[in-house]
Phi, psi and omega in degrees: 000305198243123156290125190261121161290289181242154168218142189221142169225120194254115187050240217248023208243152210193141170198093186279132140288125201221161182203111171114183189321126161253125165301155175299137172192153183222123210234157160292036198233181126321146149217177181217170183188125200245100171292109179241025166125167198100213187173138207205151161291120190273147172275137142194110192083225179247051135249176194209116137203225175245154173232165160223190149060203186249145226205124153231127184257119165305111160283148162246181193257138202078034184238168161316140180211128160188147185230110191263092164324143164234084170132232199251100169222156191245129177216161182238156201231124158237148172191203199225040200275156208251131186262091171295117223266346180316143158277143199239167178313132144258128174255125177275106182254350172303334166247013181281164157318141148283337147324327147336275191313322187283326160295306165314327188274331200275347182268343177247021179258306176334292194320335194257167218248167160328122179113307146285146170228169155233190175236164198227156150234156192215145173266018158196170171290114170269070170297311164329316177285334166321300204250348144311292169324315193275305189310330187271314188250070195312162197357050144252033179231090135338132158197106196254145183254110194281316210206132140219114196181108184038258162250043168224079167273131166231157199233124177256129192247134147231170190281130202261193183244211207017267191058198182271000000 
């Protein structure tokens, strides 16, 4: 999804040098992401708007983050994310109804415990579900982007802890 340049990892502390599109995602971890030139569109949350130059934007966990270069931009991703090492469900939603999929995710997101994920693969991006899922289950909805690419979308969702 994202070209990672460099990744350094200290304990529980993680720091990616990153280059190109960040998909939209919302993680259970803090994050912080020190935009170090170029310029661009920022996600953040339910807004849109443009930064240039250096730049640091705060994430809290479970909120939205994603980012649209315009050129050449550079950024750094720190957080405190934990690597689940369990394999997780993949639900194939690509030959399903699509009247179907949206529900199926959302009865099986109920299901899961503080902590747990699957995965979705999808034949477009369901961002729209994201942000359905966050009206019913406010910041408890983890949306990490695994895969993104013409009709093989894949979404890793986990059940976040606090929310509303």
């Amino acid at each position: 999804m994202v070209d990672i340049v460099q990744e350094i990892k200290a304990g529980k502390l993680e720091v990616r040098k990153l280059k190109g599109k960040i998909y939209p995602s919302a993680t259970g971890s803090e994050r912080v992401f020190v935009l170090l030139s170029g310029r661009g569109k920022l996600i953040k949350g339910q807004s849109f708007r443009d930064i240039e130059g250096e730049a640091l934007i705060s994430v809290e966990p479970g909120e939205i983050f994603g980012f649209i270069p315009e050129g050449s931009a550079t950024l750094l991703e720190i957080s405190t994310k934990t690597e689940k090492e369990k394999p997780l469900e993949r639900i194939e939603l690509r030959e399903m109804e699509p009247a179907r999929r949206h529900p199926l995710v959302m009865e099986k997101f109920k299901e899961l415990k503080e902590g747990e994920a699957f995965e979705i693969v999808n034949d477009h991006d369901p961002l729209p579900l994201y942000f359905q899922m966050n009206m019913f289950f406010p910041g408890k909805v983890g949306w990490e982007y695994v895969e993104g690419n013409g009709d093989r979308w894949i979404i890793r969702i986990e059940k976040l802890g606090g929310g509303r």
